[in-house]
N, C-alpha and C positions, 0 to 999 in steps of 0.2 A: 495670298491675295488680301489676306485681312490687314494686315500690316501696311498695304500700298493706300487701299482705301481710309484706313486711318487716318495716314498722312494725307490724302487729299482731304480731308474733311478737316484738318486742323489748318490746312494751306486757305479753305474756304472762309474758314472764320478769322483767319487774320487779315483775309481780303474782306469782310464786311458782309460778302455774300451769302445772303438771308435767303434767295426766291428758291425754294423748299424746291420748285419742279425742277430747275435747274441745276441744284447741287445732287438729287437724285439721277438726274438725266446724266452727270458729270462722272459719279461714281458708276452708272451700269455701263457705259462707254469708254471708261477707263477699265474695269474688269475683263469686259468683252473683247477690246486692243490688245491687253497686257495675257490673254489668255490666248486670244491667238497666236500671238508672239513666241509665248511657250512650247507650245502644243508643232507649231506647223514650221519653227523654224528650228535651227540648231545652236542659235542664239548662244554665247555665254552671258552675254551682257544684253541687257534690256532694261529700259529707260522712260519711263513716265514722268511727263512734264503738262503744269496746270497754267494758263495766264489767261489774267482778266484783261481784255481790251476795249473799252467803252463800255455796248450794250454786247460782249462777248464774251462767251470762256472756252478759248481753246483747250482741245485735251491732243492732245501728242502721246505715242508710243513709238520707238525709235527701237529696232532692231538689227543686227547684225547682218542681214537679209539671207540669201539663200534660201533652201527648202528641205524639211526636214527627211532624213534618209530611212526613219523610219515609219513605217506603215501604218495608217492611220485605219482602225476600224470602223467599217460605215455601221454608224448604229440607227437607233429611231430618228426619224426626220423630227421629231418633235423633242428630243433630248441634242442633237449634233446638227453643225452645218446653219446654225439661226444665227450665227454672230455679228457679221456683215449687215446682214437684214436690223437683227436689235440695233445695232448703232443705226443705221441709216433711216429711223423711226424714230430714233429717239435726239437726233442733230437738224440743224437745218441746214450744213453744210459735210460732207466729208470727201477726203480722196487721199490719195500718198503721192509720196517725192521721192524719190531717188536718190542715196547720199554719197557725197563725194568718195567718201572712204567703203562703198558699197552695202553699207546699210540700210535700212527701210524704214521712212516715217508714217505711218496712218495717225491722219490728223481727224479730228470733226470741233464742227463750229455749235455752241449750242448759245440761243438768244436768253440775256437774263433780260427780268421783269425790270420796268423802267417805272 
């Protein structure tokens, strides 16, 4: 993960993208996606994508979709299962699409500072 968030933070500064909350809010929702991805599908490929659209910065994670075949252990409610919730706290938009080739996109909209 350190590696993906890297590269988002270098993708932000070539886009200009100074508003501190939002390149924050961009990297723990990109973590949060790309950690799901891992963790719950069986994914080989997985795919993080950033773009600025006016007053927006979309974050995309694209997976293979499916569900992972192995068994996930319920741990503390305050260590597992917060994913979902952290993104949808920290966007003001999120949901997924369905992809032709049966992969899975979770997207979220986060507003930059104008």
């Amino acid at each position: 993960m350190p590696v993906c968030r890297q590269l988002a933070r270098l993708w932000m500064d070539s886009e200009d993208i100074s508003d501190e909350s939002a390149r924050c809010a961009a990297l723990l929702v990109l973590s949060e996606l790309m950690t799901n991805a891992i963790v719950h599908t069986n994914s080989l490929s997985i795919t993080g994508r950033l773009q600025k659209d006016d007053d927006w910065l979309l974050v995309e994670v694209q997976d293979e979709g499916g569900i992972s075949s192995v068994p996930h252990r319920a741990g503390n409610a305050n260590e597992y299962g917060r994913g979902l919730l952290v993104v949808a706290q920290s966007a003001q938009a999120l949901g997924t699409r369905q992809e032709t080739d049966g992969g899975r996109t979770f997207w979220a909209r986060i507003a930059l500072a104008g």
